[in-house]
Each structure stands twice: as structure tokens, then as C-alpha cells.
Backbone bond lengths (Angstrom), bond angles and torsions (degrees), N, CA, C in turn:
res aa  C-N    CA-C-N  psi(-1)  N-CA   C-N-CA  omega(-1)  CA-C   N-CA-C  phi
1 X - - - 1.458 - - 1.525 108.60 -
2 X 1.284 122.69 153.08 1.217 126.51 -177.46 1.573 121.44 -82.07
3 X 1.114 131.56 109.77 1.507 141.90 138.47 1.913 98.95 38.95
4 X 0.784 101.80 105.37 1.886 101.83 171.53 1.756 105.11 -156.90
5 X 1.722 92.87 153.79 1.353 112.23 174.96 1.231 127.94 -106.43
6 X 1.868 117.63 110.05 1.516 100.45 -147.68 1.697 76.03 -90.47
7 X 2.035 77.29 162.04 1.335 96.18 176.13 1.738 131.74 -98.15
8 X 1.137 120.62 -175.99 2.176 89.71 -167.20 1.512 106.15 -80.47
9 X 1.154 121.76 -17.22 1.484 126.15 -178.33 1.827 107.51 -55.41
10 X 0.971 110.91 -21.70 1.713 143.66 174.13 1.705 111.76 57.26
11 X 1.828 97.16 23.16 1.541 120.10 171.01 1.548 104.37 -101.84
12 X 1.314 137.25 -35.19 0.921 145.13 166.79 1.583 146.78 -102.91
13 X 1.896 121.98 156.21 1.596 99.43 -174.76 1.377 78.32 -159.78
14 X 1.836 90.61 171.87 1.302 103.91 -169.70 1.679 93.98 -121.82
15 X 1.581 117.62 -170.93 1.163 106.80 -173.08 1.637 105.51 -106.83
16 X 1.104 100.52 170.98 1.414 105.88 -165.50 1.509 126.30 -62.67
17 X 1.238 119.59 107.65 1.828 126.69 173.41 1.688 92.70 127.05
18 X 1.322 114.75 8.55 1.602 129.54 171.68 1.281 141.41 -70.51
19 X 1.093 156.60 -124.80 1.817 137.80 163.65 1.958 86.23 171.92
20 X 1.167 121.96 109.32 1.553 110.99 163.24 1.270 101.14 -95.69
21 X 1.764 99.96 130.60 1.458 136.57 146.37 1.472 155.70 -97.90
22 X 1.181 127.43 106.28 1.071 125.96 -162.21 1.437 110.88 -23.74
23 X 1.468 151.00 -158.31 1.010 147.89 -155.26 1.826 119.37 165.19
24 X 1.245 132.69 135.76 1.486 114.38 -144.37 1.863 120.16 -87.78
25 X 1.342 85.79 16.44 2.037 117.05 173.78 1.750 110.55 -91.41
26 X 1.473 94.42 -23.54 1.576 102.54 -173.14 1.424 101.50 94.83
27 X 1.511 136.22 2.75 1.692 124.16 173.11 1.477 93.77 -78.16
28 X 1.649 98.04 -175.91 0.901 109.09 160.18 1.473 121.00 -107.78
29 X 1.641 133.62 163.63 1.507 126.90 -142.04 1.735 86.98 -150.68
30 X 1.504 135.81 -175.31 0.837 134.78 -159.46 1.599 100.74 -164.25
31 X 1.394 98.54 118.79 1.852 102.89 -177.85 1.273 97.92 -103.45
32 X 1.720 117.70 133.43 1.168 121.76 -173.20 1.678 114.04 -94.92
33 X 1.411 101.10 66.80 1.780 128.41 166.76 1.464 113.41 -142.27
34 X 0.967 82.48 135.85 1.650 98.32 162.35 1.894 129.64 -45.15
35 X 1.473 139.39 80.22 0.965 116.33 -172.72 1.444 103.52 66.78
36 X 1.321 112.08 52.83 1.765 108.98 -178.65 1.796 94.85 -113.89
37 X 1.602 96.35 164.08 1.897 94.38 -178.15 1.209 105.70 -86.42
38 X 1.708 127.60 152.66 0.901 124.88 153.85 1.563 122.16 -64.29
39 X 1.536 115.23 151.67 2.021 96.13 178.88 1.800 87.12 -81.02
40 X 1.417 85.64 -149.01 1.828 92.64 170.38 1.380 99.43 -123.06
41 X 1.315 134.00 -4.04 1.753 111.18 168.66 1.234 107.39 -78.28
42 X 1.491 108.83 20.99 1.778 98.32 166.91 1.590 114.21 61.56
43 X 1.764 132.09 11.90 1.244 109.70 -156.10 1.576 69.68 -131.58
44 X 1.299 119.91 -49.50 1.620 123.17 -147.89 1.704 100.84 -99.21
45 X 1.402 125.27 157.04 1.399 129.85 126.26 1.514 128.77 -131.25
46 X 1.241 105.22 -176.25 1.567 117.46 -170.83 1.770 114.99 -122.52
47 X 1.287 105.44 155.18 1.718 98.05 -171.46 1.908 85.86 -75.87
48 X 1.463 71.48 174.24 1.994 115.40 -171.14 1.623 102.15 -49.58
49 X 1.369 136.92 106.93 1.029 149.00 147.01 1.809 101.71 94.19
50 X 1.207 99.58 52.65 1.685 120.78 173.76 1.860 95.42 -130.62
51 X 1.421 101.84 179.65 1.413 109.32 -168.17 1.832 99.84 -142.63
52 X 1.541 114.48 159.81 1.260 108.90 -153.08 1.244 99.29 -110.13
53 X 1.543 131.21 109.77 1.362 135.79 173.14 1.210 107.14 -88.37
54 X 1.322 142.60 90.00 1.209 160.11 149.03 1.286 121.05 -34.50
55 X 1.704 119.19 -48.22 1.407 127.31 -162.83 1.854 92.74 -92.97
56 X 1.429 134.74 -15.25 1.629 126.77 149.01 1.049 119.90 -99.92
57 X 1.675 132.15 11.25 1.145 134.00 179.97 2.184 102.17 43.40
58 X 1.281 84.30 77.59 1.737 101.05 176.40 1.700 107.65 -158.32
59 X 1.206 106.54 -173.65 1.176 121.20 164.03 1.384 121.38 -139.41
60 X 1.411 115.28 148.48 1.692 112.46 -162.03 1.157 99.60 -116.28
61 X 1.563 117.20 146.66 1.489 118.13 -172.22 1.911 93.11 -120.62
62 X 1.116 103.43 164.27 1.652 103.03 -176.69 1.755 112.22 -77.46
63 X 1.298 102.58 -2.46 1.677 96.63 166.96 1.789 116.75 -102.42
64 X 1.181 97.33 -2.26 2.103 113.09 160.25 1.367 97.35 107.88
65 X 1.806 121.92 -11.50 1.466 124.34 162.69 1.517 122.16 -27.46
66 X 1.170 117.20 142.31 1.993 102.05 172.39 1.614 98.90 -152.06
67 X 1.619 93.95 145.60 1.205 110.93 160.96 1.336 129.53 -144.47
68 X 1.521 120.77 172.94 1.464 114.68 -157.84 1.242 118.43 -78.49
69 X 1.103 120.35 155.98 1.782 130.24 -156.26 1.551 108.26 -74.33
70 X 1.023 114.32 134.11 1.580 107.58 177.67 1.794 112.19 -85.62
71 X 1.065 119.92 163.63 1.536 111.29 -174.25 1.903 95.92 -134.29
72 X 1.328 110.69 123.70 1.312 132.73 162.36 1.992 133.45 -17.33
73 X 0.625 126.28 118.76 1.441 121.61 -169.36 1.914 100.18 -116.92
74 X 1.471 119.04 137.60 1.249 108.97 157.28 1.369 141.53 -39.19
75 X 1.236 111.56 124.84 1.552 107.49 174.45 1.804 113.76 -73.12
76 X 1.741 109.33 178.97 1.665 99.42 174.17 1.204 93.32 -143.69
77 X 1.322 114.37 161.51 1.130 156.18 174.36 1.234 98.94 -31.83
78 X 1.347 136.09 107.65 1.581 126.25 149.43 1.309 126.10 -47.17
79 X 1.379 140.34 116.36 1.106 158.28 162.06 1.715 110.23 -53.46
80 X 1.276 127.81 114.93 1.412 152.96 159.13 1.633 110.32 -27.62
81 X 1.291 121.99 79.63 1.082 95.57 178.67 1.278 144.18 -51.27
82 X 1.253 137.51 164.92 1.741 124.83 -179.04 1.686 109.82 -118.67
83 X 1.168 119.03 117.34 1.187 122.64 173.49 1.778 115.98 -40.11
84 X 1.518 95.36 145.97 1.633 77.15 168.32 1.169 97.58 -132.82
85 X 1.850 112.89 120.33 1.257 115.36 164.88 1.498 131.31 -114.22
86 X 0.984 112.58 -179.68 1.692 108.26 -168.13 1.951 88.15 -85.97
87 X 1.492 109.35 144.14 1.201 99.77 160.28 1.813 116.99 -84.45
88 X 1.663 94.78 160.07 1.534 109.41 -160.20 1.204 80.24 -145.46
89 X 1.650 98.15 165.28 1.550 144.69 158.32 1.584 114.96 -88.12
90 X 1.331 119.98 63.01 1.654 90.95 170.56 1.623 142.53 -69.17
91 X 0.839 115.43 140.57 1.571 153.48 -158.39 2.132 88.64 -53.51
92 X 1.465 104.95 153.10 1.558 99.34 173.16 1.172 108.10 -79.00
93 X 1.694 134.50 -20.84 1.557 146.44 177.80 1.485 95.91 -51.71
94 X 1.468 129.00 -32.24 1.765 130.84 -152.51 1.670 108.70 58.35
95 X 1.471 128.76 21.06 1.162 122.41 174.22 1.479 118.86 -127.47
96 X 1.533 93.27 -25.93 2.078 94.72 165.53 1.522 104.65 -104.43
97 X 1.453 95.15 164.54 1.710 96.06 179.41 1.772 86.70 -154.66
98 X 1.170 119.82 122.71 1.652 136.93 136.56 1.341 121.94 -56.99
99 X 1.470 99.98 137.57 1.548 112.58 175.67 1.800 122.83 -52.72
100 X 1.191 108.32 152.95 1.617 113.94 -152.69 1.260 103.85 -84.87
101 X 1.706 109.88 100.25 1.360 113.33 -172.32 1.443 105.73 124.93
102 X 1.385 93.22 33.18 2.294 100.19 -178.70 1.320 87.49 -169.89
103 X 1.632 104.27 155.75 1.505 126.03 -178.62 1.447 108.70 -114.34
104 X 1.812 105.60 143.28 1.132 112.94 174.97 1.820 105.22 -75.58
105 X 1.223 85.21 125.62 2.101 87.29 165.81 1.693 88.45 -126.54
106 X 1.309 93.31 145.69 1.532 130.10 172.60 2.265 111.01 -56.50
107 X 1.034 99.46 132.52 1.790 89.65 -171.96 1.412 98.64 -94.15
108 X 1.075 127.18 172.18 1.938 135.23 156.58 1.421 103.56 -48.25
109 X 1.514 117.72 -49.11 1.738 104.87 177.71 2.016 124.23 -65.18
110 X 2.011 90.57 -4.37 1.417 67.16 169.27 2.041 97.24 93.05
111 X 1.082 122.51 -4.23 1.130 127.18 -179.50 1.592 110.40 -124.23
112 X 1.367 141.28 174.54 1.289 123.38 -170.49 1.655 108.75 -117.74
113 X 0.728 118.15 -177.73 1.325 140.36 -157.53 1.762 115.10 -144.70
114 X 1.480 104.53 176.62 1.423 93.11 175.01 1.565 104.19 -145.79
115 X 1.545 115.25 129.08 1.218 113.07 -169.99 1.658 126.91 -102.55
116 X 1.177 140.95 91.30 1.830 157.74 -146.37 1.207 86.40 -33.97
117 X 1.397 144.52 31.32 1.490 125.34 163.00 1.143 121.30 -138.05
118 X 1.702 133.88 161.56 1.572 110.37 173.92 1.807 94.96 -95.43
119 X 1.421 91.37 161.06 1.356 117.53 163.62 1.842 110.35 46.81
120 X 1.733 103.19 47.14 1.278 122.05 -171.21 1.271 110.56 -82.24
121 X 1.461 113.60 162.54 1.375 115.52 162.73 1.271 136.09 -117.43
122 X 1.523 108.81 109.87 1.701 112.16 -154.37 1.545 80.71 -72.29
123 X 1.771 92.25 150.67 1.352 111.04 154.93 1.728 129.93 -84.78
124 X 1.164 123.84 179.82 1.188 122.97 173.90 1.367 120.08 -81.18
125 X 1.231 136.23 13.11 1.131 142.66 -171.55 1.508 115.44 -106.20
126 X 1.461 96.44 -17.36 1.611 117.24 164.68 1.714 100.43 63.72
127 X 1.479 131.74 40.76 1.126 160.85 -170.89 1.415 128.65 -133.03
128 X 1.418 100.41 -44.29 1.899 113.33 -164.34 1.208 98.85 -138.17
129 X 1.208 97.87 178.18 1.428 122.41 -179.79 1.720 135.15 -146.21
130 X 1.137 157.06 169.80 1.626 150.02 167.78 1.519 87.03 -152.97
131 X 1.834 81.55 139.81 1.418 98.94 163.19 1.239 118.29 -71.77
132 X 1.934 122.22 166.57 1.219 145.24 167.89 1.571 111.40 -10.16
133 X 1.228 111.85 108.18 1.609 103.35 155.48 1.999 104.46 100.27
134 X 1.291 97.59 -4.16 1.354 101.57 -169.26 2.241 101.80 -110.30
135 X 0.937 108.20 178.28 1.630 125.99 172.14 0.999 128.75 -132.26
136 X 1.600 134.37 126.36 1.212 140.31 -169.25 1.340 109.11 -75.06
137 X 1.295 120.67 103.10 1.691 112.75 132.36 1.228 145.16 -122.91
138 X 1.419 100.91 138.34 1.593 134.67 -147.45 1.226 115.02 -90.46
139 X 1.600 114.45 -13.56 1.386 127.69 142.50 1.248 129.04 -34.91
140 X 1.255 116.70 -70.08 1.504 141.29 -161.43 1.937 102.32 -115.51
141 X 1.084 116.72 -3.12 1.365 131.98 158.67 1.826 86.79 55.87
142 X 1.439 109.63 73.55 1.334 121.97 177.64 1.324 113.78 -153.30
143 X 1.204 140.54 135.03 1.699 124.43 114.76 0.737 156.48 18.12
144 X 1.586 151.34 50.69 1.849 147.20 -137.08 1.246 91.90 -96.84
145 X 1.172 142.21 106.76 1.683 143.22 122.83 1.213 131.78 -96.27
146 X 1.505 130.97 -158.63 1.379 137.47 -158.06 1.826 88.57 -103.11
147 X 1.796 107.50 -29.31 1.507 102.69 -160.79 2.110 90.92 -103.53
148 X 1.194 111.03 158.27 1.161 108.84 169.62 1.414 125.11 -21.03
149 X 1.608 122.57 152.69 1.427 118.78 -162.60 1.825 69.38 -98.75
150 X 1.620 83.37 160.40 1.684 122.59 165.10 1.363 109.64 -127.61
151 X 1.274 121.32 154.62 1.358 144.25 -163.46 1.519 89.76 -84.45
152 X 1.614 102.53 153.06 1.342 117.41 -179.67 1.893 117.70 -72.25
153 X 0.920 144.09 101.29 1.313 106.78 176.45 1.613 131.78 -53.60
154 X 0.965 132.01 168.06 1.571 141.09 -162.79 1.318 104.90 -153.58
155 X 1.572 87.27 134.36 1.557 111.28 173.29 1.731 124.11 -35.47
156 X 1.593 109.03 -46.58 1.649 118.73 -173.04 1.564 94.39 -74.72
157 X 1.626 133.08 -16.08 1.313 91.36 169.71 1.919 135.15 -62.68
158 X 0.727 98.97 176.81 1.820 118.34 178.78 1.818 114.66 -91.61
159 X 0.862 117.09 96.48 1.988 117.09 -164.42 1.743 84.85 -101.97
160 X 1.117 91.81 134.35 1.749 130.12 161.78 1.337 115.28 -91.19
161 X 1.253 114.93 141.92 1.314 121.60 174.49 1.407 135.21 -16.20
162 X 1.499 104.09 -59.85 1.599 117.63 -168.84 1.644 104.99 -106.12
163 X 1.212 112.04 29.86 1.225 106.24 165.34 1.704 110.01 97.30
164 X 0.826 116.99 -5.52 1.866 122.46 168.81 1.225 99.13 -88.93
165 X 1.884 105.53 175.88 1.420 114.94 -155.79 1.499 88.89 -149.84
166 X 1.568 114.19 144.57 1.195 109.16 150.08 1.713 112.85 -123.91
167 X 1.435 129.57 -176.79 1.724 134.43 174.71 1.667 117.28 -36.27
168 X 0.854 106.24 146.97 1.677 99.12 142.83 1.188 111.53 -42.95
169 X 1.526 103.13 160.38 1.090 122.04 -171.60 1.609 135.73 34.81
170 X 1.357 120.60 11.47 1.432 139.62 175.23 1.194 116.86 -78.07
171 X 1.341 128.77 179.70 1.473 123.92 -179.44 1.992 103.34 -147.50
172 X 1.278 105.03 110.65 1.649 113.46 170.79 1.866 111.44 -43.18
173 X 1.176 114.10 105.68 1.733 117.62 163.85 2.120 95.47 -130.75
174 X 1.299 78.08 151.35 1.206 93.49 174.05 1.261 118.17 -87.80
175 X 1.961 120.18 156.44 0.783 105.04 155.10 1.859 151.22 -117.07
176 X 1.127 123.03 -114.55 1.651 112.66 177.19 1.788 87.18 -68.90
177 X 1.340 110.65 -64.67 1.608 112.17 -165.97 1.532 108.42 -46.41
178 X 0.866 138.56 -40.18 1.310 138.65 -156.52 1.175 104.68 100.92
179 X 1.166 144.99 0.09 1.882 141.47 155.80 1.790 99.98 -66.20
180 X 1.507 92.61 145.35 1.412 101.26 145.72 1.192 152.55 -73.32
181 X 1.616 113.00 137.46 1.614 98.78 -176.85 1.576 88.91 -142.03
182 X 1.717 89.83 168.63 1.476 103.84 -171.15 1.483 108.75 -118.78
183 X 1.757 104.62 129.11 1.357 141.60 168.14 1.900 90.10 -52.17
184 X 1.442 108.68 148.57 1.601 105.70 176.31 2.077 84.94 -120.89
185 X 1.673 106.08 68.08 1.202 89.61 163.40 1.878 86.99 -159.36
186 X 1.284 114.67 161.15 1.898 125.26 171.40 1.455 95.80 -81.15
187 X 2.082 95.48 124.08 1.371 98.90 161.10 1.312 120.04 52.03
188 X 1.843 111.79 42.68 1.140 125.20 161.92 1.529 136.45 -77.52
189 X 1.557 129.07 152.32 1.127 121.04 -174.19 1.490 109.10 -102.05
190 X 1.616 104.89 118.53 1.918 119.45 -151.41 2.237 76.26 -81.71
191 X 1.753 102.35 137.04 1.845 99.21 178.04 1.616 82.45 -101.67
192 X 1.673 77.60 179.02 1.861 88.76 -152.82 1.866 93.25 -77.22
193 X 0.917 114.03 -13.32 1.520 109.32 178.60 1.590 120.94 -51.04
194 X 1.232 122.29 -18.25 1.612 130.78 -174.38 1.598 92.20 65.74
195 X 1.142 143.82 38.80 1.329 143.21 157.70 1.075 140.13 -106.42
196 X 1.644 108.92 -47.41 1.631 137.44 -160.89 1.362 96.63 -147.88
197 X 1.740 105.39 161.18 1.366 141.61 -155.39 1.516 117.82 -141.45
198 X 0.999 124.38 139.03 1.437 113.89 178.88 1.555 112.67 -131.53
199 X 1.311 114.94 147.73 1.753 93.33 176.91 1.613 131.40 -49.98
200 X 1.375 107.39 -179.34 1.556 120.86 -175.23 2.115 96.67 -50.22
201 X 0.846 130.84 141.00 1.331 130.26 145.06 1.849 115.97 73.71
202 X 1.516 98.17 11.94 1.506 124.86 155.33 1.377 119.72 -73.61
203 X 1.151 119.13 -173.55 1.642 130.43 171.29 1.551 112.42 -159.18
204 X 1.605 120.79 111.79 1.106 114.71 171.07 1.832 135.82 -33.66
205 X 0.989 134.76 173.12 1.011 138.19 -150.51 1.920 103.45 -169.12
206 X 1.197 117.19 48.02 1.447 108.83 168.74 1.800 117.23 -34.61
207 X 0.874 100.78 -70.91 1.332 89.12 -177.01 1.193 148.00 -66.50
208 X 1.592 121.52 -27.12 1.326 103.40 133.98 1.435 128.16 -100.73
209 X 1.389 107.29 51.03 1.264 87.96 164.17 1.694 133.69 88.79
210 X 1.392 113.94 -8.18 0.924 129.49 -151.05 1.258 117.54 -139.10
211 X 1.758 117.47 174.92 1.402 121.04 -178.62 1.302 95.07 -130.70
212 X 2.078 106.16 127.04 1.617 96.49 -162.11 1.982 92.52 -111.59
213 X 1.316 110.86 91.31 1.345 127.91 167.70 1.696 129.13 -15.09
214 X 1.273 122.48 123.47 1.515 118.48 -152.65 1.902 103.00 -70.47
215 X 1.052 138.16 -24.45 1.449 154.79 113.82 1.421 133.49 15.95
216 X 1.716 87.19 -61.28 1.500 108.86 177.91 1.227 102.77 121.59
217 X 1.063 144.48 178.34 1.316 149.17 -173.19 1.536 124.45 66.67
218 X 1.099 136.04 176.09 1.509 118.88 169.56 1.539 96.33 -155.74
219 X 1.566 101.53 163.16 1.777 112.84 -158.50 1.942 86.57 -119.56
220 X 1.656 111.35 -176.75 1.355 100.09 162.18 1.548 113.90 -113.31
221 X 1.372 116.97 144.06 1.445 111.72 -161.32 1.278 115.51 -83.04
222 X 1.443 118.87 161.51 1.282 132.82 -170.16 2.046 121.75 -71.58
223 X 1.008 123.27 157.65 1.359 106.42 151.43 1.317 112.00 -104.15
224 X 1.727 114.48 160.27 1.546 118.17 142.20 0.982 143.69 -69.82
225 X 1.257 135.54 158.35 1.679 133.66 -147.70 1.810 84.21 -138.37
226 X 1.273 127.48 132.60 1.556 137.83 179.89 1.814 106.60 -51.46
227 X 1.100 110.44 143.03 1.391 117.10 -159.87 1.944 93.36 -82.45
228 X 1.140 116.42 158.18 1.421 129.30 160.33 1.415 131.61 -76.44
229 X 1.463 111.31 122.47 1.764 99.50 177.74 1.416 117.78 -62.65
């Protein structure tokens, strides 16, 4: 929104580098100066530390300089601002809320959680989850539907940004495309190639090839494997 000066009535503002002045209706009006005086016929003002000669239609400055009177413009209505929030899922507690496009399931402590799907179905294990239309079993740690079973997701995986997944213990780097893929190491360092990975507290090595170890020595580095939806 653009730059404005609210006015004290705290219904109205003027625009920005402006001065609101009363006005001879009783609104409020807007002198186009900065911190400028209102006169008292309510119609005119004068810039910032000048004085309002009314009876020459001027303004007096304290070195006997003068210039011509400025005249008042309507103020408007301040507009309500609107929050801007991220959309959410709130929680049945009314105190947690999951990201927009995941379901709250209930945890073992009795507190909620948030499950990578919309309109999911937590299981009773207060752990997992299956999407829409499907049934948990906790047997075979699957999915029962009409269409092929899918694997449960689990807590120890590793979640990526946009909604893909990689293993335990892996580390999200991107790749050439801008998709994710997963490093097969914890708290890995993604090299600028979108290819390869090197351990925690390494430093790539494009050219040969390598990861040159904080220690000394150097190992040969890994590739990434495309992340999971």
C-alpha cells in the first residue's frame, strides 16, 4: 500500500509528504506540505515554520520572505488493513495448525501432529498416516485400497521443501533442475554441481573429483539419487 499520513480522527489520512487539516465542514482536509500550519479559515495553509497572512493571501517566513498560500484538498477514508497470513490447517485443540495441504493426526502424547497429505487418515497408532479413501494397516505397515497399497510414511524420514522425501539419515540438496534430490549422507554439504555431496565439515572439490576433508586428506564424493514424493 502506498505511503500515507493518518490523520488524528484515526478515520482518516492524507498522502504521503502531506500535513492533515481541519477544514471549515469540520472533516478533515490535507495540505500538500510536509508538517505545514494550518491557517484558521480552515481553507488555506503555509509551509513548516512560516506564518499565515490571510489579509494578503501569503505566507510569512521569519526572514520577511513570502509565499503564496496553499489551499487544502480532501482527505479519504483509511482503508482497514488486511492481515496477510499464510494459509493453515487448524488443529481440533484451536492451538496447532499444519501447513495448507496436510492433516492434523493426533500424536501418542495426546498433542497433534501434521500429516504430508490433505484430508488424510491418521491411524491409530498415533504415528502414521494413509491418504483419502484408503485404510491403515499396521500389520504390514501399508495402505489397504481398491488401487495398489503404498508404504506408510514414517517419522525418521527426511522431508524436502516441496513436499518430497528422502531416507533416514540423508540430506535434501538440490538438483541441476531445481527438483530435489537426496545426498545418502546426515547433514551433508550439497557441491555447487547439482550432482554430488560431501560429508558434514568437508569442501567440495570439482575438479578432482573429490571431497577434500577438514582433517586433511580427501575421500571421493558421492552422487544424489532424485528425492521421493
Amino acid at each position: 500500500a502506498p505511503r500515507a499520513v493518518p490523520c488524528p480522527d484515526g478515520q482518516s489520512e492524507c498522502p504521503d509528504g502531506a500535513t492533515c487539516c481541519v477544514t471549515a465542514s469540520g472533516a478533515w482536509g490535507c495540505c500538500p506540505m510536509p508538517q505545514a500550519l494550518c491557517c484558521a479559515d480552515k481553507v488555506h495553509c503555509c509551509p513548516h515554520a512560516t506564518l499565515c497572512d490571510l489579509a494578503h493571501g501569503r505566507c510569512l517566513s521569519p526572514t520577511g520572505d513570502h509565499v503564496p498560500l496553499g489551499t487544502t484538498f480532501p482527505a479519504w477514508k483509511r482503508q482497514p488493513s488486511v492481515p496477510v497470513t499464510l494459509r493453515q490447517v487448524l488443529c481440533p485443540d484451536g492451538r496447532s495448525a499444519c501447513p495448507d495441504g496436510s492433516t492434523c493426526c493426533q500424536l501418542p502424547s495426546a498433542q497433534y501432529g501434521c500429516c504430508p497429505l490433505q484430508n488424510a487418515v491418521c491411524c491409530s497408532d498415533g504415528q502414521h498416516c494413509c491418504p483419502q479413501g484408503t485404510t491403515c494397516d499396521l500389520e504390514r505397515s501399508t495402505c489397504t485400497s481398491a488401487r495398489p497399497q503404498a508404504a506408510l510414511p514414517t517419522a525418521g524420514e527426511v522431508r524436502c521443501e516441496d513436499r518430497t522425501r528422502c531416507p533416514e539419515g540423508n540430506t535434501c540438496c538440490r538438483l541441476s533442475q531445481g527438483a530435489w534430490g537426496c545426498c545418502p549422507l546426515e547433514e551433508a554439504v550439497c557441491c555447487s554441481d547439482h550432482l554430488h555431496c560431501c560429508p558434514r565439515g568437508s569442501t567440495c572439490d570439482p575438479g578432482a573429483g573429490s571431497c577434500l576433508l577438514a582433517g586433511g586428506g580427501a575421500q571421493p564424493w558421492l552422487r544424489k539419487s532424485p528425492a521421493l514424493p
